[in-house]
Phi, psi and omega in degrees: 000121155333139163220145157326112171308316184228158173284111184303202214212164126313316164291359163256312183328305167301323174291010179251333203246072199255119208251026211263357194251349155292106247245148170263201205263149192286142182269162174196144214256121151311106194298004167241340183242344186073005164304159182273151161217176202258128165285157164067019156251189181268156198264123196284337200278304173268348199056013195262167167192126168081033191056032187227138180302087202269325203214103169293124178279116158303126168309150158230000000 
């Protein structure tokens, strides 16, 4: 079985585990209320996605 030769450090160890290469998520202004959205989701504002009413909104 592999063994260390030497005690890795904590900072490289932490240096591995480094999230900095994940990117955000892209936004896209909804073509029927214009709000950011998330792409390829229903529209949080409207309910809409593909120009069709997916998830009916309660009046208030």
């Amino acid at each position: 079985m592999a063994v260390p030769k030497r005690k890795s450090s904590k900072a490289r160890g932490r240096k591995r585990r480094t999230h900095y290469k994940l990117e955000t998520p892209n936004l896209v202004r909804c073509p029927q209320c214009h709000t950011l959205k998330a792409q390829h989701q229903v529209c949080k504002e409207c309910g809409t996605y593909k120009g069709k009413e997916v998830v009916a909104q309660v009046a208030e």
